[in-house]
N, C-alpha and C positions, 0 to 999 in steps of 0.2 A: 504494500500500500504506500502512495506519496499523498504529498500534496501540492499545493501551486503553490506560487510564490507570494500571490495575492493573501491565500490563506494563511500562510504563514505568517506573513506579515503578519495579519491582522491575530491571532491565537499568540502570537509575541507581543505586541505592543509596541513593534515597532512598523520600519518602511520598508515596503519592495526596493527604493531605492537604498539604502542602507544593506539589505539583504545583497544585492547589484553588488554593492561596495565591497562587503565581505566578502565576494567570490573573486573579485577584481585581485585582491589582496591573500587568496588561498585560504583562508582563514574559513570560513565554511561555505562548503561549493556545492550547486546542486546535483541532485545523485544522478538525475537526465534533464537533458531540453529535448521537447517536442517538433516534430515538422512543422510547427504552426512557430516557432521559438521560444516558447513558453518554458519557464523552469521550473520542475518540480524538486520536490524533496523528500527522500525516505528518511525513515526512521534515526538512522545512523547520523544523519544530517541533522536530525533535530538533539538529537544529544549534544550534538555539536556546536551547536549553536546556545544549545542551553548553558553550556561551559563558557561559551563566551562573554553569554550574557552575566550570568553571573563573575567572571572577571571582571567584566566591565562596571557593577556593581560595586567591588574592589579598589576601583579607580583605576585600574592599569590601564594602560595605551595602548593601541594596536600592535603596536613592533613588539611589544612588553607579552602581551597574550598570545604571538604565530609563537613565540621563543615557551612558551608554558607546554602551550598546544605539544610541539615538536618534541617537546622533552618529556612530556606524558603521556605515554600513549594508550595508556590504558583505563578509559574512559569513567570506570566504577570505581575502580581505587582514586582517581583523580576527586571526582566528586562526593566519596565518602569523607576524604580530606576537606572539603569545604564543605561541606555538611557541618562537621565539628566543629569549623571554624563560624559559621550559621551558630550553633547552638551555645557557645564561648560568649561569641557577640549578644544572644539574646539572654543569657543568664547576666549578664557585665549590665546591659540597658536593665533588667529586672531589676537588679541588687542597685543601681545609679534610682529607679524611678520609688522603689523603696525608701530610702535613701534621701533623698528631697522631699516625697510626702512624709516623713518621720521629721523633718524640719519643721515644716510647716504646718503641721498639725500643736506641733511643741511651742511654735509661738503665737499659735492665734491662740493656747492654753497660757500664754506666758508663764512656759513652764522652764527649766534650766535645759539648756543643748548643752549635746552629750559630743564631743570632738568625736571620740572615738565611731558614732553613729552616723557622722555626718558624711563622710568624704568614701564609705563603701564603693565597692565601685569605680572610686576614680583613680585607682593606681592607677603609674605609668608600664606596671607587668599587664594588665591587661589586654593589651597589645599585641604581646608575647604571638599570640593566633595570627592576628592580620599581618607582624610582620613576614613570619613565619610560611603562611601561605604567599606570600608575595616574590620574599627573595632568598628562601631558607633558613632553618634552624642555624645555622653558621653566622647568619649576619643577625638575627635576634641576640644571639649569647656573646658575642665579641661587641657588639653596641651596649649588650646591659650590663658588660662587665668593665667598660670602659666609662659609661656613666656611673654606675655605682662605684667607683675607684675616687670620685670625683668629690673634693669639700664642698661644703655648703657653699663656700664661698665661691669656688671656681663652676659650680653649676650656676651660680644666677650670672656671674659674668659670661657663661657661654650664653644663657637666657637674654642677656642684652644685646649680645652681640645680634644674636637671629632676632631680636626684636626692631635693633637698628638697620639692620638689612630689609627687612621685610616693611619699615617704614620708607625706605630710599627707593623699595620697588613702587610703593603705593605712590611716592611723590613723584616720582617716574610718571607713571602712567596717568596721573591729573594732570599732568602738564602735555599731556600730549607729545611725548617726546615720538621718533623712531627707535623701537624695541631692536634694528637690527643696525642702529646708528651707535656712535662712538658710546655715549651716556649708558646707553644700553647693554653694551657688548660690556662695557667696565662692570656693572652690574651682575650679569652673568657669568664673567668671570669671579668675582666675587661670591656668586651663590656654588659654583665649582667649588672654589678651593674649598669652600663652607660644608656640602656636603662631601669634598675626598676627606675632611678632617677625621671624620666618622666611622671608625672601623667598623669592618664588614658592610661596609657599601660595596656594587657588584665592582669587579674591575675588569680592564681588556687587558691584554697580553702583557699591555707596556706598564701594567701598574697605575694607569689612570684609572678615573671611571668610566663605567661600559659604556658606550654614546647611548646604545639602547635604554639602561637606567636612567640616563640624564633626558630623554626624549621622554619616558614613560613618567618620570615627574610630571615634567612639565604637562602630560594632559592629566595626570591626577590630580594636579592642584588645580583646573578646570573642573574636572569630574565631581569633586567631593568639596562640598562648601564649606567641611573642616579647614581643608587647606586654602578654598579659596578666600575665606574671613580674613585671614594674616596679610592679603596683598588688597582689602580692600572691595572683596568681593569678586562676581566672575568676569569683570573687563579688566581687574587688576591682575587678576588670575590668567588670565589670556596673554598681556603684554608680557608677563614673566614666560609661560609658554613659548610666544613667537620670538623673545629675545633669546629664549634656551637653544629654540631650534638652529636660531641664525648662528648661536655660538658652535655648537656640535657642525654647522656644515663647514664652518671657516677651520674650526679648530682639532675638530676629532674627527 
């Protein structure tokens, strides 16, 4: 059994044209086209695409998800893996919505808040899964042991630091600058050496960072309004993207 391309769209929640996109790009191809040209899709295709879609959920970037794809190929173990990483995430929101409503029940009782009650939930191990599923267990434990290594004091100066950066992309991008102009490429280079500081980020042969990771940022910090909040929202979010991209073509 298939189905058309139309259908799919529509049972996804996305576009034939996006569907188009994805095959243009390998990423999930139709299982036949018709003498009429029409595309259909089997089964296998829809798994396929359901991996994507859920990547894409993720935040990862197209280059970021053919590179998952390629390297998993074994569709059920792939997606039991995000499954847990699904059920991590919803126990983390459970224990955060816990967590706020015990606040807030406590002072419209103005009753005493209990610290230890308050902040459930919002460790930075919670993480632990989405980084986990994104760029491996190697880059989660070499990041959380090189944070946790870290005094109080030297975590809020890195805290500034990425706070100052991520205010110079947001002034960036009010001003209407060129993302792939001088102002911009300085910037980019700057969020570079920001995220090589960070052990276990991906790297390429040469010990830089992978172009691919540096690409797949830049559309996650589009994708996800965690990240796109920091530049400003998603045109601030965007300029950091197309200034990433122009950097990785000149540079890597």
């Amino acid at each position: 059994m298939d189905w058309s391309i139309q259908e799919v769209a529509r049972l996804a929640g996305t576009t034939s044209r996006t569907l188009r996109h994805y095959a243009l790009l390998g990423i999930v191809e139709p299982s036949r086209v018709g003498a009429n040209g029409y595309r259909y899709y089997d089964e296998q295709s829809l798994v396929r695409l359901q991996r994507v879609l859920l990547l894409r959920e993720l935040g990862l970037g197209l280059p970021a998800i053919a590179q998952v794809l390629e390297r998993e190929t074994d569709a059920p173990t792939a997606l039991r893996a995000h499954l847990e990483w699904l059920r991590a995430e919803q126990g983390r929101l459970n224990r955060q919505i816990a967590s706020v409503r015990s606040t807030i029940d406590t002072m419209e009782r103005e009753g005493e808040l209990m610290p230890e009650n308050m902040f459930d939930g919002f460790d930075h191990t919670a993480y632990e899964a989405e980084v986990t599923e994104r760029w491996g267990a190697e880059a989660y434990r070499s990041g959380d042991e090189w944070w946790s290594a870290k005094t109080a004091a030297e975590k809020k100066e890195w805290q500034d630091a990425q706070a100052g950066l991520a205010a110079d992309w947001r002034a960036a991008a009010e001003a209407g600058l060129d993302p792939a102009g001088a102002e911009g490429q300085v910037l980019a280079r700057r969020q570079y050496d920001w995220l090589a500081s960070v052990p276990g980020t991906p790297r390429d042969a040469s010990g830089g960072l992978a172009r691919e990771y540096l690409l797949g940022l830049g559309e996650l910090y589009v994708a996800d309004e965690r990240f796109a909040a920091n530049y400003g929202g998603a045109p601030g979010a965007e300029f950091v993207r197309d200034a990433l991209v122009a950097f990785a073509e000149a540079s890597l």
